[in-house]
PDB file of N, CA, C and O in Angstrom:
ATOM      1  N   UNK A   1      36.640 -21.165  44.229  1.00  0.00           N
ATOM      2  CA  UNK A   1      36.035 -20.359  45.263  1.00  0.00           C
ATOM      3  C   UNK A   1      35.153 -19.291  44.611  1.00  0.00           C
ATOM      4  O   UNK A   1      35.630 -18.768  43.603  1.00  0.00           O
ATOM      5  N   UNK A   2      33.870 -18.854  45.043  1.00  0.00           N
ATOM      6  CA  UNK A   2      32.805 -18.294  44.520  1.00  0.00           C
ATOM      7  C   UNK A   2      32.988 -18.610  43.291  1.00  0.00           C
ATOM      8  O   UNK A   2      32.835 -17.577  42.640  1.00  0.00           O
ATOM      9  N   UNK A   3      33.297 -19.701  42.437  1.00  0.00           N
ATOM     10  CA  UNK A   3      33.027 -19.780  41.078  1.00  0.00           C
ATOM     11  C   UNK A   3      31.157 -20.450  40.719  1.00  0.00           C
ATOM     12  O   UNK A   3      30.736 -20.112  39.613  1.00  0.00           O
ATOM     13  N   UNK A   4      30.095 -21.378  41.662  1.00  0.00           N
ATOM     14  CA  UNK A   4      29.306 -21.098  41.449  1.00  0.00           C
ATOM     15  C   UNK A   4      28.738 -19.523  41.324  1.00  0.00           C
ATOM     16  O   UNK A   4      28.445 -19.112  40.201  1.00  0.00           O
ATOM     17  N   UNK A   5      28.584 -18.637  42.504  1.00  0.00           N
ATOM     18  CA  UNK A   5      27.940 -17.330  42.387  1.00  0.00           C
ATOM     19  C   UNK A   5      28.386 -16.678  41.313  1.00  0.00           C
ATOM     20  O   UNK A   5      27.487 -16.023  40.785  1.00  0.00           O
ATOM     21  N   UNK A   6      29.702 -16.578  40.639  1.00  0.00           N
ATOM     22  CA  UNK A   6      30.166 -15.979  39.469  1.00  0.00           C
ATOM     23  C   UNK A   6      29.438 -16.504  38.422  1.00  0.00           C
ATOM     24  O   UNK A   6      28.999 -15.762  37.543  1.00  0.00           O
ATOM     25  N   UNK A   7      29.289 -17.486  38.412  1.00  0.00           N
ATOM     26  CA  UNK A   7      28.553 -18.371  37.247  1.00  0.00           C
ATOM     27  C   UNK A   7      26.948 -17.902  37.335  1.00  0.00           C
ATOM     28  O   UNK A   7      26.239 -17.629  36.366  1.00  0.00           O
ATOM     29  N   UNK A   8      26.586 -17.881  38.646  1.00  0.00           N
ATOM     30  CA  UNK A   8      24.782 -17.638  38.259  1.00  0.00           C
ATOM     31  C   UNK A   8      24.602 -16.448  37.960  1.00  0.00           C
ATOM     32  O   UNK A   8      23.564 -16.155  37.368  1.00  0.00           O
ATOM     33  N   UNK A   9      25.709 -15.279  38.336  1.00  0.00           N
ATOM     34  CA  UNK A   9      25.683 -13.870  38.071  1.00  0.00           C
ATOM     35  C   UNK A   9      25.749 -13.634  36.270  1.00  0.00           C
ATOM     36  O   UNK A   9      25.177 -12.728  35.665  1.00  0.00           O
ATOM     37  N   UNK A  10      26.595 -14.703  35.671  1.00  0.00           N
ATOM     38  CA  UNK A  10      26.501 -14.556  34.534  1.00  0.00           C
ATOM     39  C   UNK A  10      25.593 -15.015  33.615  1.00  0.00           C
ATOM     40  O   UNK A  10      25.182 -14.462  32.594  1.00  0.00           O
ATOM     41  N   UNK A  11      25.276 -16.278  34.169  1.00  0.00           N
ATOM     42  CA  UNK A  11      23.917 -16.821  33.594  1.00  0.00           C
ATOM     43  C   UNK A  11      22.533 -16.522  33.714  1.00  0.00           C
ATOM     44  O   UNK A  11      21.632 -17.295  33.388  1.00  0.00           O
ATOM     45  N   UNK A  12      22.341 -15.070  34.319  1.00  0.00           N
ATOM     46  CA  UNK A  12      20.945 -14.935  34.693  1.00  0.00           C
ATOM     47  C   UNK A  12      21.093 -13.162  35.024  1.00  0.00           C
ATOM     48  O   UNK A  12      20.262 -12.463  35.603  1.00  0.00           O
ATOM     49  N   UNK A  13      22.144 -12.828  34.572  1.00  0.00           N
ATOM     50  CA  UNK A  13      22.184 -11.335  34.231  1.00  0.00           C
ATOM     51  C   UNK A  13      21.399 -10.508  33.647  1.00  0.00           C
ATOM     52  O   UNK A  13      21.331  -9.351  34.061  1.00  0.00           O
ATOM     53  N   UNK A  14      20.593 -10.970  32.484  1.00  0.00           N
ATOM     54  CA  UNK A  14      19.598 -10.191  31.853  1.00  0.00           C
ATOM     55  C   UNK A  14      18.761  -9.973  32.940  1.00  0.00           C
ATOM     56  O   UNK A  14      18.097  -8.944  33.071  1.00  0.00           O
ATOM     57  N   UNK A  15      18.766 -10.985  33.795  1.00  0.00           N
ATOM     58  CA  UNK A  15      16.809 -11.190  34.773  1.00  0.00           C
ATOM     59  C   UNK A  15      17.516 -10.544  35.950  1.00  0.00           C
ATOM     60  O   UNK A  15      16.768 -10.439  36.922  1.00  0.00           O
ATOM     61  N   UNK A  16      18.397 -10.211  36.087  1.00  0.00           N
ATOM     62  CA  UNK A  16      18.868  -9.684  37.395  1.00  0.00           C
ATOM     63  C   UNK A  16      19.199  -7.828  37.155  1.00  0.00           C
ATOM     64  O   UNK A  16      19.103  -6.929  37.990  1.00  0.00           O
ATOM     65  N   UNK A  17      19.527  -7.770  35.967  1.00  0.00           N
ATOM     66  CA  UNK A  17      19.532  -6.359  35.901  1.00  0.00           C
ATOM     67  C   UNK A  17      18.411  -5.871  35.616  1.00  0.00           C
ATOM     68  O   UNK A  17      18.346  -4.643  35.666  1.00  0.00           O
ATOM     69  N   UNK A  18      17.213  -6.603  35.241  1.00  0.00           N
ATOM     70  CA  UNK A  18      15.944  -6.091  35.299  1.00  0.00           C
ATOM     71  C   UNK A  18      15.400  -5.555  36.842  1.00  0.00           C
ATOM     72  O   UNK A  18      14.777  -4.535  37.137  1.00  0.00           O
ATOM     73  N   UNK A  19      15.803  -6.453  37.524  1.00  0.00           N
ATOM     74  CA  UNK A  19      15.620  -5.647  38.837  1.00  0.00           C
ATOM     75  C   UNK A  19      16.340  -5.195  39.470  1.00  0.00           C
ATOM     76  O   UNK A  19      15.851  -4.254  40.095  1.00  0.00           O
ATOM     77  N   UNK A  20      17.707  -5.435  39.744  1.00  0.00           N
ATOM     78  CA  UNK A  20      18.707  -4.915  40.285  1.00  0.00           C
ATOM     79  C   UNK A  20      19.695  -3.830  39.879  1.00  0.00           C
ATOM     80  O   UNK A  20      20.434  -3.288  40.701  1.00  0.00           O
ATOM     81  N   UNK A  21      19.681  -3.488  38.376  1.00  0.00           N
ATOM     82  CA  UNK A  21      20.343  -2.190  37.989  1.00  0.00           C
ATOM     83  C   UNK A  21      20.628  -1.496  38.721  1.00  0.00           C
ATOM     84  O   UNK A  21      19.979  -1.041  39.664  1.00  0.00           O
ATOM     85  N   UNK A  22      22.080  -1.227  38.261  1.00  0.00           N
ATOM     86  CA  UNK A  22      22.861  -0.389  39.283  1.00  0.00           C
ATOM     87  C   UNK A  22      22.982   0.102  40.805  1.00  0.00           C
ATOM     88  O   UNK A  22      23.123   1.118  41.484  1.00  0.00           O
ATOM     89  N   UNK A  23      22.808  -1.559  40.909  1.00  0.00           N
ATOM     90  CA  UNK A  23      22.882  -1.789  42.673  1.00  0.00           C
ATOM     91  C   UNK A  23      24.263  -3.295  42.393  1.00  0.00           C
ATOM     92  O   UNK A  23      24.567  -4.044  41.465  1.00  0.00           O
ATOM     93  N   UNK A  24      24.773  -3.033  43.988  1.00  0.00           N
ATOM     94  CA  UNK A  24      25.519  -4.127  44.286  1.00  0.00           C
ATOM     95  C   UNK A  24      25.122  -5.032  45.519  1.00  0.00           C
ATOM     96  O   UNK A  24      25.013  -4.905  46.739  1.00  0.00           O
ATOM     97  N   UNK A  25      24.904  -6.376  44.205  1.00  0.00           N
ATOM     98  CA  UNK A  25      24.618  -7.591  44.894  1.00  0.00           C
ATOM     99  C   UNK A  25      24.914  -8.586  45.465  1.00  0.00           C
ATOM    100  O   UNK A  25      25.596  -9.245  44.679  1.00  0.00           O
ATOM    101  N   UNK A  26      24.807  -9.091  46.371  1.00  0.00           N
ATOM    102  CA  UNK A  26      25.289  -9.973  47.437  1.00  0.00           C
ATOM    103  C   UNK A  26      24.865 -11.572  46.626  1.00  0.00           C
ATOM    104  O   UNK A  26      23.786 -11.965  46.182  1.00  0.00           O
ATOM    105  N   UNK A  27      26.020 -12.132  46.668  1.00  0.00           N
ATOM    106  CA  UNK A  27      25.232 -13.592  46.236  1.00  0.00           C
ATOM    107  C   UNK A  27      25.728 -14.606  47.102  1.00  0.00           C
ATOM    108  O   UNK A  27      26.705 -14.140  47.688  1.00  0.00           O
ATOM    109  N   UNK A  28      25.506 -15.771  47.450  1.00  0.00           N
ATOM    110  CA  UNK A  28      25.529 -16.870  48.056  1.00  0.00           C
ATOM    111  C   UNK A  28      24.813 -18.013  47.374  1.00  0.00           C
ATOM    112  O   UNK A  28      23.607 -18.144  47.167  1.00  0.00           O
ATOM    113  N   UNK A  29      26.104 -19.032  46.986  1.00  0.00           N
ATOM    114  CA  UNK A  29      24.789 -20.126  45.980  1.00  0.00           C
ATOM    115  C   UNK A  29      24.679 -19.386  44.732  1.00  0.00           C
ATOM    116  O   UNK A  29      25.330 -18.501  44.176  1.00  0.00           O
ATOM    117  N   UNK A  30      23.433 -20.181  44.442  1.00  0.00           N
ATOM    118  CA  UNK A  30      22.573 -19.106  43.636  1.00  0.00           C
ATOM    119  C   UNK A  30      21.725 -18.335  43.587  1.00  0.00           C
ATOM    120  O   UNK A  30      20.911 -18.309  42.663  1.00  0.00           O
ATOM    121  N   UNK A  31      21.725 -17.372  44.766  1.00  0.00           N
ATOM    122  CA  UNK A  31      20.425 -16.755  45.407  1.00  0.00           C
ATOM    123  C   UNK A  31      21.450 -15.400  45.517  1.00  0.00           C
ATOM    124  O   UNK A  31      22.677 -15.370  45.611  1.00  0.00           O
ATOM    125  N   UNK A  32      20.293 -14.108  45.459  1.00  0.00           N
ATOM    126  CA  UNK A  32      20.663 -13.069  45.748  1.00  0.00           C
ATOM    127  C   UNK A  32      20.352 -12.810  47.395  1.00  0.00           C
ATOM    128  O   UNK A  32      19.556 -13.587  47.922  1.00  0.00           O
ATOM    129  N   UNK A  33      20.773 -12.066  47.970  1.00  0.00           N
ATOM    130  CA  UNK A  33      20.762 -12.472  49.689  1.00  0.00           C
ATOM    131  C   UNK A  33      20.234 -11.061  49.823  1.00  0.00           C
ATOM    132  O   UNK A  33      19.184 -10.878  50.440  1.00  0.00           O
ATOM    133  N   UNK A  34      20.932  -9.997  49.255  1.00  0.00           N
ATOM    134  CA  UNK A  34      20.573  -8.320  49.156  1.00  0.00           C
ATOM    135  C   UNK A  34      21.337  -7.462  48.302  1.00  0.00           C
ATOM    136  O   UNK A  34      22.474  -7.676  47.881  1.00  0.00           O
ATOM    137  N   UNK A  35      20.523  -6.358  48.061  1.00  0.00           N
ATOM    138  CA  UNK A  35      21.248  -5.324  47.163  1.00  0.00           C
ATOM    139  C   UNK A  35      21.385  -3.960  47.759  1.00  0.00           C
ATOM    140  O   UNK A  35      20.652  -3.421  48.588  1.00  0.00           O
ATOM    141  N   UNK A  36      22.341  -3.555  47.246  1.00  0.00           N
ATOM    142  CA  UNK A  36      23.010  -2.297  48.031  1.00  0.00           C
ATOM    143  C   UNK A  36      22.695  -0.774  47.247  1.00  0.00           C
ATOM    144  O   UNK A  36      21.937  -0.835  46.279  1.00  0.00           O
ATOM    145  N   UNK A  37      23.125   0.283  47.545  1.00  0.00           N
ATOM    146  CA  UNK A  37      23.813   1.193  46.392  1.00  0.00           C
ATOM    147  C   UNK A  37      25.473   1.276  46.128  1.00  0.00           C
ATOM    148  O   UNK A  37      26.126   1.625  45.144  1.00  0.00           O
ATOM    149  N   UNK A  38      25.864   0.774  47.516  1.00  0.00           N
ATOM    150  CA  UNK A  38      27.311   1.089  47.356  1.00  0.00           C
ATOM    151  C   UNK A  38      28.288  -0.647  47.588  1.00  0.00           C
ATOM    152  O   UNK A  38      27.832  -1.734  47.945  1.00  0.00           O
ATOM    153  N   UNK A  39      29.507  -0.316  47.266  1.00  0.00           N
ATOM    154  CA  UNK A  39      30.085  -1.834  47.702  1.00  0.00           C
ATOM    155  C   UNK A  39      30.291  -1.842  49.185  1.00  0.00           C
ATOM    156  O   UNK A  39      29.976  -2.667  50.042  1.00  0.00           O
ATOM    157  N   UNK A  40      30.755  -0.977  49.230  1.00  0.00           N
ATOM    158  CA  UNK A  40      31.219  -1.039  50.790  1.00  0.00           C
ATOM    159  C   UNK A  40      29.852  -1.159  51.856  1.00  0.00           C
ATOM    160  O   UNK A  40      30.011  -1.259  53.072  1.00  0.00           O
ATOM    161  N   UNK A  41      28.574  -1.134  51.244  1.00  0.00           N
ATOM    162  CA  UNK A  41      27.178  -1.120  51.970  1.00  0.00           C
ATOM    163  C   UNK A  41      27.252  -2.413  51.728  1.00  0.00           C
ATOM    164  O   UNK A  41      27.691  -2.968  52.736  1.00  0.00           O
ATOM    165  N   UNK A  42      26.998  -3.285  50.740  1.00  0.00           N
ATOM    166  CA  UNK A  42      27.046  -4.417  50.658  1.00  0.00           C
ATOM    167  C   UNK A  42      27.971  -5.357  51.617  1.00  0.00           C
ATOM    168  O   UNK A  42      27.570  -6.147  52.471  1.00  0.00           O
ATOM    169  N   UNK A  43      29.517  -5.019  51.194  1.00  0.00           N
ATOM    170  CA  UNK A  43      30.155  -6.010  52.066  1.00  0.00           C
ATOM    171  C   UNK A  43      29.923  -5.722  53.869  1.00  0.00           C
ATOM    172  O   UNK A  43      29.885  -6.547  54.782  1.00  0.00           O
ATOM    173  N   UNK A  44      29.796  -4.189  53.904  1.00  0.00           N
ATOM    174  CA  UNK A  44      29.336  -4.411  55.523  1.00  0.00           C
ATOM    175  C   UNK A  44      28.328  -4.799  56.380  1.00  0.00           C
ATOM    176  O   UNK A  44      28.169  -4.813  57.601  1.00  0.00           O
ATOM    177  N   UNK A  45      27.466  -5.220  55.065  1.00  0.00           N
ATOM    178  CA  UNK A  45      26.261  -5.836  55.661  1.00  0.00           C
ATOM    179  C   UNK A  45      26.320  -7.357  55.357  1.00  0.00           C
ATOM    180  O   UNK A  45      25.580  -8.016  56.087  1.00  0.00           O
ATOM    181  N   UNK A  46      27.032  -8.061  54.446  1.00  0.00           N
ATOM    182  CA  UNK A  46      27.226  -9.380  53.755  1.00  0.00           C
ATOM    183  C   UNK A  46      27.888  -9.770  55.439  1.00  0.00           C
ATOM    184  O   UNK A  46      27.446 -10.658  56.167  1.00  0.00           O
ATOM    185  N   UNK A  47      29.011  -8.857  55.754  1.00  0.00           N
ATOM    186  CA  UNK A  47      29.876  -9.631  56.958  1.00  0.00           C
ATOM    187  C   UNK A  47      29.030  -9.733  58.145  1.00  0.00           C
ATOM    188  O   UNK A  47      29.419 -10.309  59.161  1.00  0.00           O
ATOM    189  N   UNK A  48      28.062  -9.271  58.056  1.00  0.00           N
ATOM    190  CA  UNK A  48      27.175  -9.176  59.733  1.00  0.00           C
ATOM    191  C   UNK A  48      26.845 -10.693  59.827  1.00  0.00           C
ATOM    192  O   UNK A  48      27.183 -11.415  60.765  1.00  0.00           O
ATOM    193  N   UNK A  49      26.219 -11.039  58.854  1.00  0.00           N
ATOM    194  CA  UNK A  49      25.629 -12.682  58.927  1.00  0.00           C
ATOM    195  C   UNK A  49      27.141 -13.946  58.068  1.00  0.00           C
ATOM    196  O   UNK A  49      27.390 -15.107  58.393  1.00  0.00           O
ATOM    197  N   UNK A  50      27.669 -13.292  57.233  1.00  0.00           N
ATOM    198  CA  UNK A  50      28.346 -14.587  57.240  1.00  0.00           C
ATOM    199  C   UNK A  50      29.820 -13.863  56.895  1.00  0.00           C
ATOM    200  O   UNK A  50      30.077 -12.659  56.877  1.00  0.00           O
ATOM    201  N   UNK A  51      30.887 -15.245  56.570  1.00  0.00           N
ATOM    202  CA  UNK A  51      32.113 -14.991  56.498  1.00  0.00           C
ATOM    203  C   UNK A  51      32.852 -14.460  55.401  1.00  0.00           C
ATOM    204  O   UNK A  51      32.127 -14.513  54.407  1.00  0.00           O
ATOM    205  N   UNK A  52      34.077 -13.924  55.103  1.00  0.00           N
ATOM    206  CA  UNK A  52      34.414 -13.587  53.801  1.00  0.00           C
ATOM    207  C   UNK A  52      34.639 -14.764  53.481  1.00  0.00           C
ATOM    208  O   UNK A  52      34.929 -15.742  54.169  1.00  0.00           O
ATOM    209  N   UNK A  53      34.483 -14.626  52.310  1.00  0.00           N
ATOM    210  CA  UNK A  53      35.089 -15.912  50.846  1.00  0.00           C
ATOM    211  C   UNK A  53      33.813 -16.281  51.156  1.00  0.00           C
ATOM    212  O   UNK A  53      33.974 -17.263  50.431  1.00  0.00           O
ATOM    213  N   UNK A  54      32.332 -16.464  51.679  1.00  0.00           N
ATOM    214  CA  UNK A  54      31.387 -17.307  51.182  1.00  0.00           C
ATOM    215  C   UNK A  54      30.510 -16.538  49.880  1.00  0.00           C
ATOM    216  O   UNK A  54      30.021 -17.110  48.906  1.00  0.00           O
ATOM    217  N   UNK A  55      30.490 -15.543  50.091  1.00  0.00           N
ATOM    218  CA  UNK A  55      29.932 -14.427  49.081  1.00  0.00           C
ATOM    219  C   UNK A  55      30.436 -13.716  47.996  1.00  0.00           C
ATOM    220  O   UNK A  55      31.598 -13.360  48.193  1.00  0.00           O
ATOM    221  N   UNK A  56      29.991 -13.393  46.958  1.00  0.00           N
ATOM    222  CA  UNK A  56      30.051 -12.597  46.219  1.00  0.00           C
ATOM    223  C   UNK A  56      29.601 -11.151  46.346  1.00  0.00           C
ATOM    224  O   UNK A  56      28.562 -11.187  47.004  1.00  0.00           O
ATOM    225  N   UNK A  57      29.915  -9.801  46.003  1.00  0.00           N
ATOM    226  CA  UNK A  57      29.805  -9.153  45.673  1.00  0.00           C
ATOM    227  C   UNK A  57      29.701  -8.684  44.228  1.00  0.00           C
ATOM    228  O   UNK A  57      30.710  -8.977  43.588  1.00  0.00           O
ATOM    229  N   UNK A  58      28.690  -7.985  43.476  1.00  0.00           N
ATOM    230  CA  UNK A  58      28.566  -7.821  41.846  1.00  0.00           C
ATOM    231  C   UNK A  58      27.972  -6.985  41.227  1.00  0.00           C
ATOM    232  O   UNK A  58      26.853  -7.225  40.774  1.00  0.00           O
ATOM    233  N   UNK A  59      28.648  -5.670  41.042  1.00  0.00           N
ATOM    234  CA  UNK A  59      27.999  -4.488  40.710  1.00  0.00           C
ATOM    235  C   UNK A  59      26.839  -5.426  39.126  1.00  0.00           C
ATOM    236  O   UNK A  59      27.174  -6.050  38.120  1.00  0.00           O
ATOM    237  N   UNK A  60      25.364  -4.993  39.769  1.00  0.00           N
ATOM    238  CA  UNK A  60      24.808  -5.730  38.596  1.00  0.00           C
ATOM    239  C   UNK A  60      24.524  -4.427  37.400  1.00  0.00           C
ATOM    240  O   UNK A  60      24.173  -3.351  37.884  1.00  0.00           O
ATOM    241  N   UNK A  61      24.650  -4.501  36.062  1.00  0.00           N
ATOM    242  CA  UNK A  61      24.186  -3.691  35.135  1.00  0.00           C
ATOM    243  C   UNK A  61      24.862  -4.395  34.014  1.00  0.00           C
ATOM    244  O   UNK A  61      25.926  -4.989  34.185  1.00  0.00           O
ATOM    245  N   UNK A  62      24.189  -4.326  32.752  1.00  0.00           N
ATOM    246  CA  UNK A  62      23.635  -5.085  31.654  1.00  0.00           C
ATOM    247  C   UNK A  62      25.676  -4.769  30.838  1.00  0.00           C
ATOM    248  O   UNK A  62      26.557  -4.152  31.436  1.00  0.00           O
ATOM    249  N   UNK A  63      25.763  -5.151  30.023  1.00  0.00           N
ATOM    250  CA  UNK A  63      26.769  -5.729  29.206  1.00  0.00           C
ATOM    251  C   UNK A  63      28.054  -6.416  30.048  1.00  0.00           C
ATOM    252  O   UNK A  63      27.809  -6.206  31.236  1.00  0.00           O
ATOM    253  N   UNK A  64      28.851  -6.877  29.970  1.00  0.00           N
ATOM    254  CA  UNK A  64      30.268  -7.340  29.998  1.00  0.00           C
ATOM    255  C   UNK A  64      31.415  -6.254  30.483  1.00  0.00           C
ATOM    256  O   UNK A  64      32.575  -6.621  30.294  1.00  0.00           O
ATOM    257  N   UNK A  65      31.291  -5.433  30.866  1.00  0.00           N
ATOM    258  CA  UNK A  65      32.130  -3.891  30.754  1.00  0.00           C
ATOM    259  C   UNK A  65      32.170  -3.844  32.322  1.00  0.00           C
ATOM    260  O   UNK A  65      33.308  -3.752  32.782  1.00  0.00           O
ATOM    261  N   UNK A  66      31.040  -3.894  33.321  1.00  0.00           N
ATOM    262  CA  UNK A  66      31.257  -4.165  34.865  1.00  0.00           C
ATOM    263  C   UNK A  66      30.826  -5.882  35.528  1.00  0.00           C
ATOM    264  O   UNK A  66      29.919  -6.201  36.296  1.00  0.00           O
ATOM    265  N   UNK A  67      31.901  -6.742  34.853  1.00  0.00           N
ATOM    266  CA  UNK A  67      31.552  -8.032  35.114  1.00  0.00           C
ATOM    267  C   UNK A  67      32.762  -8.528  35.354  1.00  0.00           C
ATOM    268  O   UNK A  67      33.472  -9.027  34.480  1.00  0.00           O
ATOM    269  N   UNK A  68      33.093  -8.411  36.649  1.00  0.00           N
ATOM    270  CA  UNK A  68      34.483  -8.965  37.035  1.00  0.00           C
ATOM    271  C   UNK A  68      34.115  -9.997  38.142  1.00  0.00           C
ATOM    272  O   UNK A  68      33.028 -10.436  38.518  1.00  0.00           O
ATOM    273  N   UNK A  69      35.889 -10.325  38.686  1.00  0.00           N
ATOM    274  CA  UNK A  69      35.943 -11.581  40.000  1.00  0.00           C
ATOM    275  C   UNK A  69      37.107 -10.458  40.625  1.00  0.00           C
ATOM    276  O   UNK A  69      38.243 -10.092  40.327  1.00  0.00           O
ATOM    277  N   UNK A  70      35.821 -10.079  41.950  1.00  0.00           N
ATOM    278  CA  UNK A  70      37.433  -9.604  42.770  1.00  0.00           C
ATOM    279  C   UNK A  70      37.418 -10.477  43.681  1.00  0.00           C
ATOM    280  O   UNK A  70      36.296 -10.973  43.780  1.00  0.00           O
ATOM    281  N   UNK A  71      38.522 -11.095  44.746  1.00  0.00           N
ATOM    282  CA  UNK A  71      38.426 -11.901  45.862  1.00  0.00           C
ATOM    283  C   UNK A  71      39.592 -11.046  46.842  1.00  0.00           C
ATOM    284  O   UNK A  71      40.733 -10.775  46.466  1.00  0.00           O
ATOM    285  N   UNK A  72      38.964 -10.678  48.265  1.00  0.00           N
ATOM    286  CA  UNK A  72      39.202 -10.150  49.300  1.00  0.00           C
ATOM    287  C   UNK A  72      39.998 -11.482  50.130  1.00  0.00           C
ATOM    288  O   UNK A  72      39.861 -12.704  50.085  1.00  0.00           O
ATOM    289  N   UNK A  73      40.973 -10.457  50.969  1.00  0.00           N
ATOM    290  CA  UNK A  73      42.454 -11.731  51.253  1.00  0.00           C
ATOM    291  C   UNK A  73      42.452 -10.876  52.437  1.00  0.00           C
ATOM    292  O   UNK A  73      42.188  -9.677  52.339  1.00  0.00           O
ATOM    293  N   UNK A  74      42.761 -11.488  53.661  1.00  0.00           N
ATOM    294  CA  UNK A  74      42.961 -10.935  55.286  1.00  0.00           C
ATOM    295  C   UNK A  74      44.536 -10.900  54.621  1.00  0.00           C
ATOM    296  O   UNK A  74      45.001 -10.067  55.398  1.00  0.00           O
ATOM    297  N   UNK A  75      45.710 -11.248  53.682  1.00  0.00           N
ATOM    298  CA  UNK A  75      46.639 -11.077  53.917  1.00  0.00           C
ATOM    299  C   UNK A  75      46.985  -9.657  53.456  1.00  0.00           C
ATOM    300  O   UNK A  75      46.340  -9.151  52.537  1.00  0.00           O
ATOM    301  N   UNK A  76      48.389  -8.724  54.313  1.00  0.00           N
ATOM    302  CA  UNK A  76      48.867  -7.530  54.295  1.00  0.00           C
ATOM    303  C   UNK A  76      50.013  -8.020  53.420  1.00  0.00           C
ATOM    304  O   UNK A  76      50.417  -9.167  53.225  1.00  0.00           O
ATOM    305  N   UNK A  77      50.501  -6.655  52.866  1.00  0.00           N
ATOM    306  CA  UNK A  77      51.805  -7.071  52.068  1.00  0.00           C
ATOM    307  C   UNK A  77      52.357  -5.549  52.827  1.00  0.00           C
ATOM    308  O   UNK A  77      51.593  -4.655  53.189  1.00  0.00           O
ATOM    309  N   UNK A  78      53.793  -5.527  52.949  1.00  0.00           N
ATOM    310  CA  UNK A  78      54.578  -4.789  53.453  1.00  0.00           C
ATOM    311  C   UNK A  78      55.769  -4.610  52.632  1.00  0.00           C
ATOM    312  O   UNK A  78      56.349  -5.562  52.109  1.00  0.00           O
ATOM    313  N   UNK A  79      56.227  -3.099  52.489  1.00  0.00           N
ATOM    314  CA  UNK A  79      57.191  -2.778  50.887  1.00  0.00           C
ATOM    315  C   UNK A  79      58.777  -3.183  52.355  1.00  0.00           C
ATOM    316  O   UNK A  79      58.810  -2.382  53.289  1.00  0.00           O
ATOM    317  N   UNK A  80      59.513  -3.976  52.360  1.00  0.00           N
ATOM    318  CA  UNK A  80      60.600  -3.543  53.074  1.00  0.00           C
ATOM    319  C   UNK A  80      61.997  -3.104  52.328  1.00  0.00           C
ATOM    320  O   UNK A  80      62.958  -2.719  52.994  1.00  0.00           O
TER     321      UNK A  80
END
């Protein structure tokens, strides 16, 4: 699940932080869809047009240091 978009985020990072530095990007596929300043701008605009789990979210900026996989879950956990 989003393992293409993880993959084009990594393979084309140099050309993406050339324009996208320190913005967070929306991916789908292999296409950037939009860029944000914030995450929470991103995902509330990613959800207007499509569903969770089709997208990525990806703070873009140059080395390995902000290059993660987070994945968002409708499930709650409860301490009983």
């Amino acid at each position: 699940m989003l393992e293409k978009e993880f993959q084009f985020y990594l393979d084309n990072q140099d050309v993406l932080v050339e324009k996208y530095n320190g913005r967070f990007i929306v991916i789908i596929g292999e296409e950037v869809i939009g860029d944000y300043e914030t995450n929470s701008d991103a995902l509330t605009e990613a959800q207007k047009n499509h569903e969770p789990g089709t997208f990525l979210i990806q703070y873009c900026a140059p080395g390995t240091d902000t290059v993660s996989q987070t994945f968002r879950s409708r499930a709650i956990f409860q301490k009983v």
